[in-house]
C-alpha positions as CSV (number, residue, x, y, z in Angstrom):
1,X,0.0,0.0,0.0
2,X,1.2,3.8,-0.7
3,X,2.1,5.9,1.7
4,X,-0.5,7.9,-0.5
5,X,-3.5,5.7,0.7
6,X,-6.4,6.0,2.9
7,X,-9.2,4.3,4.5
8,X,-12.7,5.7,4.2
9,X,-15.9,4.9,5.3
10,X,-19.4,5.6,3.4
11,X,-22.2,4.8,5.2
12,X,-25.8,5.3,6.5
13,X,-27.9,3.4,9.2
14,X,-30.6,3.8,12.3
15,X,-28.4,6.4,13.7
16,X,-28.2,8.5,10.6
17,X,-31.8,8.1,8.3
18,X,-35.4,7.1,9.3
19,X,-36.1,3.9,9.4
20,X,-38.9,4.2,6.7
21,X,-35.7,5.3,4.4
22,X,-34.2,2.4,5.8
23,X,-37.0,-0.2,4.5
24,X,-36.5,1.6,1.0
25,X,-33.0,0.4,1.0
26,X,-32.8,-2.8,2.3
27,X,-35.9,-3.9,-0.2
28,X,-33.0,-3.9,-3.3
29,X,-32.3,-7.1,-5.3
30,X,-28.7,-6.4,-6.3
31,X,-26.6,-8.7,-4.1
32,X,-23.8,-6.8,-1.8
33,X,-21.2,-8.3,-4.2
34,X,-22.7,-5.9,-6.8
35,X,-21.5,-2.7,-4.9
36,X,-18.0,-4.1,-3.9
37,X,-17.5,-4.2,-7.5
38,X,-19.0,-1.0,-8.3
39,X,-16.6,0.6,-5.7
40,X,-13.5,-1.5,-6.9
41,X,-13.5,-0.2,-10.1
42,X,-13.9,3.6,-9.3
43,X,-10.1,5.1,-10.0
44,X,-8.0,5.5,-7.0
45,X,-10.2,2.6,-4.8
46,X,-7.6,-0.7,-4.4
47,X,-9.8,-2.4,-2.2
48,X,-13.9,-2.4,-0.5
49,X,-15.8,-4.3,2.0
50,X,-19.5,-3.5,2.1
51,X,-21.6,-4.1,5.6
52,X,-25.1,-4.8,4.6
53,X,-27.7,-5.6,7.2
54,X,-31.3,-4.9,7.9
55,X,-30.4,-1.0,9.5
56,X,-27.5,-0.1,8.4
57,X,-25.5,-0.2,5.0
58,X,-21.7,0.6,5.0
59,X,-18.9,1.0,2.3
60,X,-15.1,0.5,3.5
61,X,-12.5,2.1,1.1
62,X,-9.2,1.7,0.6
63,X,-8.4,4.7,-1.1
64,X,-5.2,6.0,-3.3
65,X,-4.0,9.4,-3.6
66,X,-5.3,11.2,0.0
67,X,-3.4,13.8,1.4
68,X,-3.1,11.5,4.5
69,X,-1.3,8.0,5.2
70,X,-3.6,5.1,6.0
71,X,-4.5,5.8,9.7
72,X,-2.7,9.4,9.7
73,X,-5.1,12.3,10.6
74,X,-4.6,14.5,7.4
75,X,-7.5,16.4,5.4
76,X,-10.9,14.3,4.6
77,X,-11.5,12.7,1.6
78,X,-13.2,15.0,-0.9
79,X,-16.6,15.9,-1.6
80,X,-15.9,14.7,-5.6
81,X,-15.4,11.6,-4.0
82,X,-17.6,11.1,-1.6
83,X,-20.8,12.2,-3.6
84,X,-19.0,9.4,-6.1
85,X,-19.9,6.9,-3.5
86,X,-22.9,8.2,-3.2
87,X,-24.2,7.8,-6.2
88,X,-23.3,4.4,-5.9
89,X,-25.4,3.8,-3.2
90,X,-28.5,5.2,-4.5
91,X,-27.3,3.6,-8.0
92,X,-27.3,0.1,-6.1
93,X,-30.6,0.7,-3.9
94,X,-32.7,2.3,-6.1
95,X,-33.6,5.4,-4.1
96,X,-32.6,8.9,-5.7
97,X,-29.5,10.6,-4.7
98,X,-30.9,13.8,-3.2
99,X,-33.1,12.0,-1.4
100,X,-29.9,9.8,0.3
101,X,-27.4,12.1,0.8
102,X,-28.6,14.4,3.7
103,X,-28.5,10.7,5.8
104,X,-24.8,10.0,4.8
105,X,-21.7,9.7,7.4
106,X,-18.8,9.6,6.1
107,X,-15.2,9.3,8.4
108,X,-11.8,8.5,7.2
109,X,-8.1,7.2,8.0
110,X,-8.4,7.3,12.0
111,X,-12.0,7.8,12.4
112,X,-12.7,4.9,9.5
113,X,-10.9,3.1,11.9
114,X,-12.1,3.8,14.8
115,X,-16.2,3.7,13.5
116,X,-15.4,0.3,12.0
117,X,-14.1,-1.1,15.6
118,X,-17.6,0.2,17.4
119,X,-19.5,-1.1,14.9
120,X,-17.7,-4.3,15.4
121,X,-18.3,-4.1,19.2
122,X,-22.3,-3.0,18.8
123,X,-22.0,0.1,19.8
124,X,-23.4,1.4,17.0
125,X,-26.5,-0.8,17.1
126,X,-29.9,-0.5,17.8
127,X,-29.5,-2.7,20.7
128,X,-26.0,-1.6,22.2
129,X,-23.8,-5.1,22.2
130,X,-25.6,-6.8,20.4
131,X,-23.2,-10.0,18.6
132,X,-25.1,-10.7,15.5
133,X,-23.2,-7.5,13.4
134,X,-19.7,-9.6,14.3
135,X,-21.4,-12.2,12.1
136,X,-22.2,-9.3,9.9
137,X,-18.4,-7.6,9.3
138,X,-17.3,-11.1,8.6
139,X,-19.6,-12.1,6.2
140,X,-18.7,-8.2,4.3
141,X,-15.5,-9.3,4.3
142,X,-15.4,-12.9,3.2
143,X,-17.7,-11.9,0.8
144,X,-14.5,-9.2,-0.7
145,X,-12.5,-11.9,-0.7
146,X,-14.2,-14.4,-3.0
147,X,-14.1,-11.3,-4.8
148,X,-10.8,-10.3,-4.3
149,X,-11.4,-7.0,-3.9
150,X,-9.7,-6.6,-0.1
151,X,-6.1,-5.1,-0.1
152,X,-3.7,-6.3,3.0
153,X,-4.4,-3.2,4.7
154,X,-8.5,-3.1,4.8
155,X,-8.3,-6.8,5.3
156,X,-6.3,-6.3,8.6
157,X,-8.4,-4.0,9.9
158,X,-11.7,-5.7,9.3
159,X,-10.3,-8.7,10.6
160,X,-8.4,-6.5,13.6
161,X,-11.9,-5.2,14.2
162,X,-13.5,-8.7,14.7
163,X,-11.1,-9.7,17.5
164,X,-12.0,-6.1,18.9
165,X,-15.4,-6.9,18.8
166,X,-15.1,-9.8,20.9
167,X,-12.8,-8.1,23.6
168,X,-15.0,-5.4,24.1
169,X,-17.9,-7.2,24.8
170,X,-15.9,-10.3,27.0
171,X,-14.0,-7.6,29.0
172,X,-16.8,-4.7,29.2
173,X,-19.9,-6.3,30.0
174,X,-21.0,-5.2,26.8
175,X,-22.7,-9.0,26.6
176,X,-24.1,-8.9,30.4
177,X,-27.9,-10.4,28.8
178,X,-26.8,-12.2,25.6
179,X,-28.3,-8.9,24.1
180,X,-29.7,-9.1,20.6
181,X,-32.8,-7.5,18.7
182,X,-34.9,-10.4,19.8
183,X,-34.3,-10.2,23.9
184,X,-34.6,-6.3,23.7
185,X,-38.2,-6.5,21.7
186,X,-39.2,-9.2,23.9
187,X,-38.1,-7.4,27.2
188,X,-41.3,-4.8,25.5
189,X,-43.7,-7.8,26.0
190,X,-42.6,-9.0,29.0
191,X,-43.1,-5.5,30.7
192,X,-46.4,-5.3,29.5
193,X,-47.6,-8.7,30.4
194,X,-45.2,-10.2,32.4
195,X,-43.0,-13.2,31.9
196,X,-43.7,-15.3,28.1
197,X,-43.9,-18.0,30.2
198,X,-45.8,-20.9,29.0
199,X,-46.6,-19.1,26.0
200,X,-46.7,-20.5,22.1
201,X,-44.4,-18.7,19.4
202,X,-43.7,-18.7,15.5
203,X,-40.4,-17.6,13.8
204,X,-41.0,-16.3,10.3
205,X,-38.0,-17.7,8.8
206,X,-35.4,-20.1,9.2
207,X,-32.0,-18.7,8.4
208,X,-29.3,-17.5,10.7
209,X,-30.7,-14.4,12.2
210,X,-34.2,-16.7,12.9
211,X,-31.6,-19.4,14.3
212,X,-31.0,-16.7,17.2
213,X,-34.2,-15.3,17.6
214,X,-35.4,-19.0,17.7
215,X,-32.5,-19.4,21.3
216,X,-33.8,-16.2,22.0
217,X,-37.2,-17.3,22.5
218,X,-36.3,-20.7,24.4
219,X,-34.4,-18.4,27.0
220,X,-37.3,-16.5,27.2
221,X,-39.2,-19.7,28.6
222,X,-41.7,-20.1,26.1
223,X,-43.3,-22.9,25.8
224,X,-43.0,-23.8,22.5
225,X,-41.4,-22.2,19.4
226,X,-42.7,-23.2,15.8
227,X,-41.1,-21.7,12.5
228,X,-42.7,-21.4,9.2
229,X,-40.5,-21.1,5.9
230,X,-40.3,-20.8,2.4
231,X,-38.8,-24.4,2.7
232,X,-40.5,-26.3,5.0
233,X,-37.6,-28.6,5.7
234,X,-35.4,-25.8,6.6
235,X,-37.8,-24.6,9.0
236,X,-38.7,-28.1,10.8
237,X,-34.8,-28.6,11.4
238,X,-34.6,-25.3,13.2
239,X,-37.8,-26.2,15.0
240,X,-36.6,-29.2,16.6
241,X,-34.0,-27.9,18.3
242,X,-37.0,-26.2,20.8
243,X,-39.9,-29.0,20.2
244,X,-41.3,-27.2,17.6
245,X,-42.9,-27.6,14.1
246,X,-41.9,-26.2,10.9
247,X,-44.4,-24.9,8.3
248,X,-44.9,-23.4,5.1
249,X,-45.9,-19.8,4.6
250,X,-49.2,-20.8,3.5
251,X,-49.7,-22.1,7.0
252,X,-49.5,-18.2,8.3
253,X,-53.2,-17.5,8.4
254,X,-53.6,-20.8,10.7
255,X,-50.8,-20.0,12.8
256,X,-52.0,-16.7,14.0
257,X,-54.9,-17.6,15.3
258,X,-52.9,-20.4,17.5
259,X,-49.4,-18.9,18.9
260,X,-48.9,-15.9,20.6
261,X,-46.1,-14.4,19.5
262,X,-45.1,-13.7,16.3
263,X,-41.4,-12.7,15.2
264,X,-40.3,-11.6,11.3
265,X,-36.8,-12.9,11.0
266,X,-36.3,-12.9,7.5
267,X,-34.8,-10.8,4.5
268,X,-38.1,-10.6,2.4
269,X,-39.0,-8.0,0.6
270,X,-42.5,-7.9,0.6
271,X,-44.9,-8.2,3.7
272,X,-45.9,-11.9,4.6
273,X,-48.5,-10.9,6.8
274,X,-50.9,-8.4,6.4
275,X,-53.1,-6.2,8.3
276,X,-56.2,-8.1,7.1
277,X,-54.3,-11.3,7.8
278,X,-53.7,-10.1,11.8
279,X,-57.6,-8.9,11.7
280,X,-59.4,-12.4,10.7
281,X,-56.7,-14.4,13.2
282,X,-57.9,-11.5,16.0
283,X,-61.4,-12.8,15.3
284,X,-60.9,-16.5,16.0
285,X,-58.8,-15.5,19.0
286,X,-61.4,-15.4,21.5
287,X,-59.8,-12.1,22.7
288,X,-56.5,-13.5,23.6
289,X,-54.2,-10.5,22.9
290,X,-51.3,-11.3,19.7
291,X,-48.0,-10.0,20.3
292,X,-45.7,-8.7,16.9
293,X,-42.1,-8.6,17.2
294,X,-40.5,-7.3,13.6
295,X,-37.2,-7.6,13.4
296,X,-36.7,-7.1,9.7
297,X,-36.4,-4.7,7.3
298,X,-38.0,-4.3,4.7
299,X,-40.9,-5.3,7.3
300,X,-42.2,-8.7,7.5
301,X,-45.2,-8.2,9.0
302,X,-47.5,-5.0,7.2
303,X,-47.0,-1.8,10.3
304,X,-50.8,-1.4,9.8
305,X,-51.2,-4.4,11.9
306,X,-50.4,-2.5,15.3
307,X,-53.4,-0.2,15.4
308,X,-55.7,-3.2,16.0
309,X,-57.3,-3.7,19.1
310,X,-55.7,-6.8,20.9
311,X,-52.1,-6.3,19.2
312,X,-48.9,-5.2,20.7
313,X,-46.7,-4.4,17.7
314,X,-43.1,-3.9,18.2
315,X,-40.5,-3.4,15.8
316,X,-37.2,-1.8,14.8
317,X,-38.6,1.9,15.1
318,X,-40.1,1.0,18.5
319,X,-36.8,-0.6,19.6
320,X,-34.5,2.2,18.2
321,X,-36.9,4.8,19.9
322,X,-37.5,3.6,23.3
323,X,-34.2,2.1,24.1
324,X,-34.1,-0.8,26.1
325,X,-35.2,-1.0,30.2
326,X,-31.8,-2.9,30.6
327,X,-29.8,-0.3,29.3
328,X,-25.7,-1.5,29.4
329,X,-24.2,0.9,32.4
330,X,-22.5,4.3,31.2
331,X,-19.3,2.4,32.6
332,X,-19.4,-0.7,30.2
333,X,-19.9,1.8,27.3
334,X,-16.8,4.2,28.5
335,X,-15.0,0.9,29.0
336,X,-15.4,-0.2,25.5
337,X,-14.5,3.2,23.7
338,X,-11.4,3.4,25.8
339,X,-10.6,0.1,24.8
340,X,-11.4,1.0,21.1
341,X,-8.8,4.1,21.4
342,X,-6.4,1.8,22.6
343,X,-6.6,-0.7,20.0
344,X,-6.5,2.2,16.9
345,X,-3.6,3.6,18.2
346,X,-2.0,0.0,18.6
347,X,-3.1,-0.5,15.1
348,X,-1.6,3.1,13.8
349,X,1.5,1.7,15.0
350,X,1.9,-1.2,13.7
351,X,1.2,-0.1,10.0
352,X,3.7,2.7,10.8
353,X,6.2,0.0,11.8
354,X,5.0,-2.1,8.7
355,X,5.8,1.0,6.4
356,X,9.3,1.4,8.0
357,X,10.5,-2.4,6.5
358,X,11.2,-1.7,3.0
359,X,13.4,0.8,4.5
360,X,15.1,-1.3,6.6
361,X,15.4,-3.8,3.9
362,X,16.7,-1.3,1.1
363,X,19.1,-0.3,4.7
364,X,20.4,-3.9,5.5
365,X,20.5,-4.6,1.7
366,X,22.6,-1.9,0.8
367,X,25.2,-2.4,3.6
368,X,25.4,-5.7,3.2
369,X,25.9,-5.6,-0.6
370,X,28.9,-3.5,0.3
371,X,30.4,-5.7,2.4
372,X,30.4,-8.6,0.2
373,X,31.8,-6.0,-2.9
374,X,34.6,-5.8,-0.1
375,X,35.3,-8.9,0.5
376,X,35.1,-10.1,-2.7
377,X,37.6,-7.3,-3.7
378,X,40.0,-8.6,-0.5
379,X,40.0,-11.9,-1.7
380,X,41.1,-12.0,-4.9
381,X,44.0,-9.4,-3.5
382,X,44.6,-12.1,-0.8
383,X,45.3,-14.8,-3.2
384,X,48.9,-16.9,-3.6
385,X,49.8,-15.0,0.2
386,X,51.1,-17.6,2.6
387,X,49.4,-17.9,5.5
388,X,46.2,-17.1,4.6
389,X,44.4,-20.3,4.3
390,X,40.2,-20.9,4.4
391,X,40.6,-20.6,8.1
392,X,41.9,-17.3,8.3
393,X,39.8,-15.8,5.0
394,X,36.1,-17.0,7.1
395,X,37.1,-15.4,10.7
396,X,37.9,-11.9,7.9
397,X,33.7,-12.5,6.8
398,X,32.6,-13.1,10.2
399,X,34.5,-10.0,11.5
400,X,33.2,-7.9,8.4
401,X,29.5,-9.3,9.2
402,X,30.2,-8.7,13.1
403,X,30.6,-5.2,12.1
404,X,28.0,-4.0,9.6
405,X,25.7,-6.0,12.2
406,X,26.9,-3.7,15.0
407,X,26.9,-0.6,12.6
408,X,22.9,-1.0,11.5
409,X,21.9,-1.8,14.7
410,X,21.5,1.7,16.4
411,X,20.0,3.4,13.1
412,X,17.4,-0.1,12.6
413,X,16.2,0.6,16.4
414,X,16.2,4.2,15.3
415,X,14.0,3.7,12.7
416,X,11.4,1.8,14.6
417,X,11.1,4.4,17.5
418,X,10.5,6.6,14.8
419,X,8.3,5.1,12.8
420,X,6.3,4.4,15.6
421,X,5.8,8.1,16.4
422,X,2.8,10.2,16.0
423,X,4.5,11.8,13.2
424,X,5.9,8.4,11.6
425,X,5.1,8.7,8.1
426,X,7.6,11.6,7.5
427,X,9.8,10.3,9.3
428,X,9.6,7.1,6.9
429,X,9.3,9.3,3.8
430,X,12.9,11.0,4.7
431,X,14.5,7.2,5.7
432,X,13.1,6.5,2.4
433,X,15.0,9.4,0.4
434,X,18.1,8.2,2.5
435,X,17.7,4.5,1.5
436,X,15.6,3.2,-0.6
437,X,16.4,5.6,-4.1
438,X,14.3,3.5,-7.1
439,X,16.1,0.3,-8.3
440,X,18.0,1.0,-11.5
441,X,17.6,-1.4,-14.4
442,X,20.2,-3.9,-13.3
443,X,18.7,-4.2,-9.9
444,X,21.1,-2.2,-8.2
445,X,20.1,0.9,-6.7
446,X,21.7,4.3,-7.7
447,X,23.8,5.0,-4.6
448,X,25.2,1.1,-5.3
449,X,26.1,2.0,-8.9
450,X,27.9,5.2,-7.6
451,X,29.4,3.5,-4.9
452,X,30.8,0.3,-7.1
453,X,32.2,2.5,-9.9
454,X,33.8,5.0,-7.1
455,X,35.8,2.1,-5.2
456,X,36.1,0.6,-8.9
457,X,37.8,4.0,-10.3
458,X,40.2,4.3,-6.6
459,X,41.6,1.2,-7.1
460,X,42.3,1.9,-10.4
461,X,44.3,5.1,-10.1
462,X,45.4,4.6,-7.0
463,X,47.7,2.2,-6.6
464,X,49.3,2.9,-3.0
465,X,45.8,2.5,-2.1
466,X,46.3,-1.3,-1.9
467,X,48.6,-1.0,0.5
468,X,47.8,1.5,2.2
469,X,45.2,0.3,5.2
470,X,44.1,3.6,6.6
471,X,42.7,3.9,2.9
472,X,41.3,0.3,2.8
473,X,39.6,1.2,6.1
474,X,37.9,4.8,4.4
475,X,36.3,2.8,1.7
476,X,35.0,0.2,3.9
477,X,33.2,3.2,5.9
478,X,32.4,4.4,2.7
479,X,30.6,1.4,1.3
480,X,28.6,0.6,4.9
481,X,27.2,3.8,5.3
């Protein structure tokens, strides 16, 4: 990666847009792999990870030609290029431009970073700690990868940010009550009726998001939790595991007027139960009250349904509005961010220290390249002199070694503290410029050349150099430094 680059973030969620907006988005039909390629082939982006989920929908950049180094504070990417993104967006969902871009966040190099770590951690969910987006940031990135469309770089830090994710919530309390959209919308029921107890529910759906709502629901102590499908066998497997049934979605109508509680779980685009479907079940119901829990978007079950008597509707609006009653302590939440500072700056670091080892390379490479001219050069002049056998010849290389080790060792620790500073990637742009010039077309870099046809040209006209040692000794020096 350049010293050029940057990371960016595109993005717009719960926090940002109203969840209506939200639906809009989340109802497209182009896969996620659609807009990693979009972004990939924009000039200047190496590199994109997408995070696509119900309420929130997220590009991550790797970016060419900022003003700042990857995780270097610098000046924000521009607007050219973020309305670019834009436009992809509302290319990708359908919605119009104007009518997405007054909900967009946008944050780059250390604030890319830093948003992509909360995210990771749930902070930046409806339901603070919640797991399931860890899931989610993996999937984005696997996802780039059958693509390959991640660079080294974004790939690190996506993958930095899952391990995050999992230290924050194990050492925060961030995971006190296995949170997750299903316990918080249930917690609504519960404080309305008491405890779900006893009671019968249905999962719409039967993929890995109803998979948790379904252990959700068990924890909950209901009863009995059935799931209805568009493939009936998918949804009797998941419903064994609680001593449930699976259905088709033509059962629907039946099943309302039996459970009582009712959870969307799946990634639909239209409603599968409607307002006149809720109505006729409320009729054969004998007044027992229905309880709605949507957790999807686009909506599973049709919003209409919660102004009819004998319903308690909740769903992601509801959740994202009211907050939770077992809200995670202010102290959990500090605990985490500081955590998340901790872990950027750890990660600024060791990309500084990353960019400082072609430098060290081109270092060690060019000092050891000298050495071995020297030698070479000493042992052709050492030839047919009695005494010096194989013996004496390798303890001459080991001393010559011994000392360009001891030589690099104070400017390679040097180079690390440095690199490691705030203000690292000038200091590696100047070690750069002192050595690692570009390779000339034989291989050997420009201060090599110089320095070979130098010691060349000496010996040549000089002839008391070869026996002179205090010259021998000078271009030695030379050739090291």
């Amino acid at each position: 990666m350049s010293p050029s680059s940057t990371m960016l973030v595109l993005g717009i969620s719960h926090a940002s847009a109203p969840l209506d907006l939200l639906e809009r988005l989340a109802g497209t039909d182009r896969p996620a792999e659609d807009l990693v390629s979009d972004v990939t082939s924009v000039d200047g982006i190496d590199a994109a990870v997408v995070v696509s989920t119900c309420n929130r929908l997220e590009i991550y950049a790797e970016t060419r030609g900022g003003t700042a180094g990857f995780g270097d504070a610098g000046e924000p990417a521009g607007a050219g290029e973020l309305n670019g993104l834009g436009r992809l967006f509302a290319e990708h969902t359908g919605v119009d431009h104007e009518e997405i871009a007054p909900h967009l966040y946008s944050h780059h190099a250390d604030g890319a970073v830093r948003h992509l770590f909360a995210v990771a951690s749930g902070l930046e969910s409806v339901v603070v700690g919640e797991d399931q987006i860890l899931g989610q940031v993996k999937l984005g990135l696997e996802r780039s990868q059958r693509l390959d469309r991640t660079g080294r770089v974004l790939a690190k830090a996506v993958q930095t940010a899952l391990r995050v994710g999992k230290r924050a919530r194990n050492e925060t309390g961030l995971n006190e009550a296995g949170r997750s959209l299903a316990t918080a919308g249930l917690g609504f029921f519960e404080r309305r009726v008491g405890s779900l107890h006893g009671k019968t529910a249905l999962v719409i759906g039967a993929g890995a998001f109803a998979g948790v709502v379904v252990a959700a629901l068990r924890r909950s102590g209901l009863d009995r939790v059935h799931v209805a499908n568009r493939t009936p066998e998918k949804a009797q497997r998941l419903a064994e595991t609680t001593g449930g049934v699976g259905y088709d979605l033509t059962d629907l109508p039946k099943l309302l007027t039996e459970v009582d509680v009712v959870v969307g779980a799946t990634a639909a685009t239209g409603h599968l139960v409607s307002a006149r479907d809720v109505e006729e079940a409320l009729a054969a119901r004998d007044g027992r009250e229905l309880f709605l829990l949507d957790l999807s978007l686009p909506h599973n079950i049709a919003p209409g349904a919660a102004d009819l008597p004998g319903v308690t509707f909740v769903d992601l609006r509801r959740i994202a509005e009211e907050g939770q009653e077992d809200e995670i302590s202010a102290a959990s939440v500090q605990a985490a961010h500081e955590l998340i500072d901790a872990e950027v700056e750890q990660f600024r670091t060791g990309l500084r220290l990353a960019g400082a080892k072609p430098v060290l390379t081109a270092l060690r490479t060019a000092a050891t390249e000298a050495a071995e001219v020297e030698l070479n050069r000493l042992a052709r002049r050492l030839d047919g002199i009695e005494g010096v056998d194989g013996t004496v010849r390798r303890e001459i290389d080991r001393s010559v070694r011994r000392i360009v080790d001891k030589a690099l060792h104070q400017p390679t620790v040097l180079v690390r503290e440095l690199a490691a500073d705030p203000d690292g990637a000038r200091h590696i742009a100047a070690f750069t410029r002192l050595f690692a010039a570009a390779e000339a077309e034989d291989g050997a870099s420009a201060p090599q050349q110089a320095q070979q046809a130098q010691q060349a040209q000496h010996a040549q006209n000089d002839p008391n150099a070869q026996n002179d040692p205090n010259a021998q000794n000078e271009t030695k020096i030379e050739a090291i430094a």
